[in-house]
C-alpha positions in Angstrom: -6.6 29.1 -12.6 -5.1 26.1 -10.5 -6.7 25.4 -7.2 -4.5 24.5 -4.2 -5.7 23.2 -0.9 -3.4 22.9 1.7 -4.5 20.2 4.7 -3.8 20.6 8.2 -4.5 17.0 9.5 -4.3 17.7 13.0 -6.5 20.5 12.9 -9.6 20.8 15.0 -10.5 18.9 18.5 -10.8 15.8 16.2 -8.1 15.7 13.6 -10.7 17.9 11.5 -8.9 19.2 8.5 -8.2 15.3 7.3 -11.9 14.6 6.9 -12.5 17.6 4.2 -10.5 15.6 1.9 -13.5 13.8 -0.3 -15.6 16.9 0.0 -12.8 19.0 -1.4 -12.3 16.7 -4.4 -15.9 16.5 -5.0 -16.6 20.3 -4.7 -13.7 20.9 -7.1 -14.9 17.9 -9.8 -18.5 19.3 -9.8 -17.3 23.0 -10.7 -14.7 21.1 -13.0 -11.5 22.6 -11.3 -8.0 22.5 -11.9 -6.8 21.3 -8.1 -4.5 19.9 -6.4 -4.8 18.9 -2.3 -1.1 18.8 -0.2 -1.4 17.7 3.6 1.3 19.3 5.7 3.8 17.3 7.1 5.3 19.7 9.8 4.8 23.3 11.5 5.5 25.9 8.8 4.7 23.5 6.0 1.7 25.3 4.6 3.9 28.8 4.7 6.4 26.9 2.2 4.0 25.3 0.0 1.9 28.2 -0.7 4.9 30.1 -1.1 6.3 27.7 -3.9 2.7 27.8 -5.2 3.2 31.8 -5.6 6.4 31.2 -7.0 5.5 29.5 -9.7 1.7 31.1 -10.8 1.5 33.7 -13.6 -0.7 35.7 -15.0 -2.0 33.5 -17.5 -2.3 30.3 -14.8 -2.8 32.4 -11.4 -3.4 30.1 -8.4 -5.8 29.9 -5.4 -4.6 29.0 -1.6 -7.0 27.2 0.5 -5.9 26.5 3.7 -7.8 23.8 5.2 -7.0 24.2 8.9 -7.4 26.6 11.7 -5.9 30.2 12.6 -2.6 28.9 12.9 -2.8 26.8 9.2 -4.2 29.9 7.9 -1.6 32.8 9.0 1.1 30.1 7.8 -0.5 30.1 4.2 -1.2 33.7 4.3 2.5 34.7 5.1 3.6 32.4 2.3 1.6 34.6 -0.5 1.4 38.2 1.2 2.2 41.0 -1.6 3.2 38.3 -4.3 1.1 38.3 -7.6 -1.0 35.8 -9.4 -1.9 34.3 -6.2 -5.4 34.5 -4.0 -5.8 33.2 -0.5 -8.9 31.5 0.8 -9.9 29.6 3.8 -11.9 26.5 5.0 -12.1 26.7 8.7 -12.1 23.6 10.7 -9.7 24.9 14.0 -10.8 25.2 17.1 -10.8 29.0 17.2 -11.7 30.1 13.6 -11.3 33.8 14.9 -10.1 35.4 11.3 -12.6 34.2 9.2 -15.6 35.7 11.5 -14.6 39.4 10.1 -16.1 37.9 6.7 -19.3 35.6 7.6 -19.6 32.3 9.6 -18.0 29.0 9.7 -21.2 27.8 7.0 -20.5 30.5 4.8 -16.9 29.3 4.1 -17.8 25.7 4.3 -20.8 25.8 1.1 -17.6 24.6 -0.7 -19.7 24.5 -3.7 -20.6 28.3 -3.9 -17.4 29.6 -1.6 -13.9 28.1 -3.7 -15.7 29.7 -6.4 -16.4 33.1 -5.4 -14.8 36.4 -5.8 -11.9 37.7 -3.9 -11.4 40.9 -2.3 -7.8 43.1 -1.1 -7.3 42.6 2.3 -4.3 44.5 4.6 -2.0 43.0 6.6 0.3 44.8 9.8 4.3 44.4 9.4 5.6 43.6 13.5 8.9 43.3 12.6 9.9 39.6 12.9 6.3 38.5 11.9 3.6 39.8 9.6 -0.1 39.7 11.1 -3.5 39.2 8.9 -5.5 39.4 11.9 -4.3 41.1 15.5 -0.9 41.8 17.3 -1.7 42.2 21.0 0.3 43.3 24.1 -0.3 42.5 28.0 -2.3 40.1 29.6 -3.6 38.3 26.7 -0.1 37.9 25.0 1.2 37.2 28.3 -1.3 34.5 28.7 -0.4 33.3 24.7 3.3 32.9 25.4 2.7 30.8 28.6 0.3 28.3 27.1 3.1 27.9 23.6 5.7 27.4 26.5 3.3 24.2 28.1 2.4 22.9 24.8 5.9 22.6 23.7 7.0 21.0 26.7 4.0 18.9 27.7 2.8 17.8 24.3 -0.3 15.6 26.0 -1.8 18.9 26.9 -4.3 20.1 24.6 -4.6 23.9 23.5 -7.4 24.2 26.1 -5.8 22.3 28.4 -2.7 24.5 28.3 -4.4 27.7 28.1 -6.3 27.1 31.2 -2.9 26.4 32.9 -2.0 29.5 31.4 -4.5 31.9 32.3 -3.9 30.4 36.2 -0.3 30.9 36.1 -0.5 34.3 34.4 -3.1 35.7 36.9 -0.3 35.3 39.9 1.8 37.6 38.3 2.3 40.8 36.4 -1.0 41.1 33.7 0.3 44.1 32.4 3.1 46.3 30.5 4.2 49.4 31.6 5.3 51.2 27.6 5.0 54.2 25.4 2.8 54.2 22.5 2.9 56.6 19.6 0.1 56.4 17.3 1.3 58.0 13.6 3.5 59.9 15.4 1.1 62.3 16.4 -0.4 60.9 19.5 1.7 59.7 22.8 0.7 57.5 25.4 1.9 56.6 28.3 1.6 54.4 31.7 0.9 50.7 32.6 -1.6 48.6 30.4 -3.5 45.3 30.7 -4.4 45.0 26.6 -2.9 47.3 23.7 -3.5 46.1 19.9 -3.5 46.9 16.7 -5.8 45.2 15.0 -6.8 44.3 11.3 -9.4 41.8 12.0 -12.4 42.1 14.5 -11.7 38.7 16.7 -8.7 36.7 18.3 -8.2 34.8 21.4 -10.7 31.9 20.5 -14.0 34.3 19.9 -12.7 37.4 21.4 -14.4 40.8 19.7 -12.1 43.1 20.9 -11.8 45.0 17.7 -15.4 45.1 17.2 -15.0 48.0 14.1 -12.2 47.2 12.7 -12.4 46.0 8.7 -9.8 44.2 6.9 -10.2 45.9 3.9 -9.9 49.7 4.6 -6.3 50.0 4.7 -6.1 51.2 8.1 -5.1 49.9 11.4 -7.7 49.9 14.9 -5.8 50.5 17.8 -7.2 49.4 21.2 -5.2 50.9 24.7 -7.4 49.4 28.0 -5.6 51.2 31.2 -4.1 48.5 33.9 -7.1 47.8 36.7 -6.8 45.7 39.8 -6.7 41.8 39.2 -10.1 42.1 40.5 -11.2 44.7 38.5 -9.9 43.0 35.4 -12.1 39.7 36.2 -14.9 41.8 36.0 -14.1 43.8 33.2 -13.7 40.0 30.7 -17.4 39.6 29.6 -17.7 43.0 28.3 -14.2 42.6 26.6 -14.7 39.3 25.2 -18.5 40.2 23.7 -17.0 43.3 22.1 -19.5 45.6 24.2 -17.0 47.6 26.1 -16.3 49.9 23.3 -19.8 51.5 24.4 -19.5 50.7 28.3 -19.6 53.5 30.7 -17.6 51.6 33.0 -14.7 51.5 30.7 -14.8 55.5 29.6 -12.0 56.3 31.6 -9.8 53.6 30.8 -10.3 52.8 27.0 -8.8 54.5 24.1 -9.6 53.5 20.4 -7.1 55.1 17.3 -7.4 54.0 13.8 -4.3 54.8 11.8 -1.3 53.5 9.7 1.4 52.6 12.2 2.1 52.5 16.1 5.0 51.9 17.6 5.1 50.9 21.2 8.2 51.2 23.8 9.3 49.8 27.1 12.5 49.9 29.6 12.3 46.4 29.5 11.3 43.7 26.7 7.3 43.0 26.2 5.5 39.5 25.2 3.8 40.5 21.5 2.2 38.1 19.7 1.1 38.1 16.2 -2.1 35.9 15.4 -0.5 33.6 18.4 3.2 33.2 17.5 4.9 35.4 20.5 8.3 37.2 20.6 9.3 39.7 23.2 11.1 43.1 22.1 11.6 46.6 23.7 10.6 48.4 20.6 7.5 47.5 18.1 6.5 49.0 15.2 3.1 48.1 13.8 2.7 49.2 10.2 -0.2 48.7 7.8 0.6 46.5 4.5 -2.1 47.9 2.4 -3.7 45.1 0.1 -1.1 43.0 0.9 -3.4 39.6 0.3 -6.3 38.6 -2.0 -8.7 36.8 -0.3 -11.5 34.7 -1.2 -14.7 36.0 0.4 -18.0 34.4 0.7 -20.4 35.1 -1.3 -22.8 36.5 1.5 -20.2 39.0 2.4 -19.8 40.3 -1.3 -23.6 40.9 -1.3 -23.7 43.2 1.5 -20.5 45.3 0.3 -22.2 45.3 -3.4 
């Protein structure tokens, strides 16, 4: 097996990703390891390289993809490998939100480079939006809304940070509409309908930067969480953050009457006019989205903690 790490050098508050250079090369020389280590040069870089990585593995030299980075460097490599053989995906987290990898263990847990590039690896599912594929969540209203504002000042003020921007964001966001007014069919069995400050469909547990808003959902069981939370007054909705953010809402009296939880295989969501989706933070806007389970769609390389408690 040939081991690929792919680098994010910008990664992290503090240019993270370019430091885990040494300890990558001495993790791999101790466990004497086929590897290689590519730093990306430009925004979709890692996508292409692990792609060309999958390309070329077989069955008798299959290849494992590390991406060195955070969420963003990590969906990139992922989309580059989903349903191709020979290939796993793993994961050394050194972003500033890390929100995928906390379905599976901690940050430490993924960084005992020693025990974790050598562990096992397990099927994991992936959601089909259309345009983009998702390893972690695809989200709808204020959060998305929120997401497509702070992209917008990071691409035009490039001295913001993400912070920086998403604070911007969340100020700007919260003097206008927070929520979508769309019909959502759930396996096409189950309508709903009316105005809505947060709809997913989730794979993974946590998005947003720590944000445990699919607090049972499990990457591994082939199924899709849906989350619906009704619109509320601006008020209301300040109110109603903690709860959401901790992942304690989903037993909450005080969100009863305005939370509805679906697992299932696909959703499609509707609206008169186009909605803001985004898909482990890239954002597009649509009328009509279909979120579709891709079963086992990636290998990835599990700590070794998590394996024990499945075992």
């Amino acid at each position: 097996m040939k081991y690929l790490f792919i680098i994010n050098p910008t990664a992290g508050p503090v240019n993270a990703g370019e430091k885990y250079g040494d300890d990558i090369k001495s993790a791999c020389e101790k466990n004497g390891l086929d590897y290689e280590i590519v730093y990306t040069q430009h925004e979709g870089h890692a996508s292409e390289i692990a792609a060309e990585a999958a390309d070329a593995a077989t069955a008798e030299c299959p290849v494992r993809v590390f991406a060195v980075g955070g969420d963003g460097t990590l969906c990139e490599t992922a989309n580059g490998l989903m349903n191709k053989p020979n290939c796993e995906l793993g994961c050394l987290p050194c972003g500033s939100g890390n929100d995928y990898i906390k379905s599976f263990g901690t940050t430490e847990d993924f960084l005992d480079l020693d025990s974790y590039i050598v562990s096992q690896s397990v099927a994991v599912d992936a959601i089909d939006a259309g345009p983009l594929k998702s390893i972690n969540i695809c989200s709808m209203g204020f959060d998305a809304i929120i997401c497509d504002k702070a992209n917008r000042i990071k691409s035009k003020n490039k001295k913001y940070s993400g912070a920086q921007a998403y604070d911007k964001a969340v100020i700007r966001s919260f003097l206008g509409k927070i929520y979508n007014t769309i019909k959502v069919t759930i396996d096409d069995k189950e309508t709903f309908e009316g105005d809505y400050l947060f709809s997913l469909a989730a794979g993974g547990q946590y998005y947003g930067g720590g944000f445990h808003s699919a607090p049972m959902a499990d990457p591994t069981d082939g199924i899709i969480d849906f989350i619906l939370v009704k619109k509320v007054s601006k008020l209301k909705a300040l109110t109603l953050i903690s709860d959401y953010k901790s992942g304690a809402f989903v037993h909450k009296k005080r969100f009863k009457k305005i939370l509805t939880i679906r697992k299932g295989t696909h959703m499609r969501v509707e609206s008169k006019t186009p909605v803001i989706v985004t898909v482990d933070g890239e954002c597009f806007s649509s009328t009509t989205i279909d979120f579709e389970i891709m079963k086992g769609a990636l290998q990835f390389v599990a700590p070794k903690a998590y394996l024990e408690k499945r075992a």
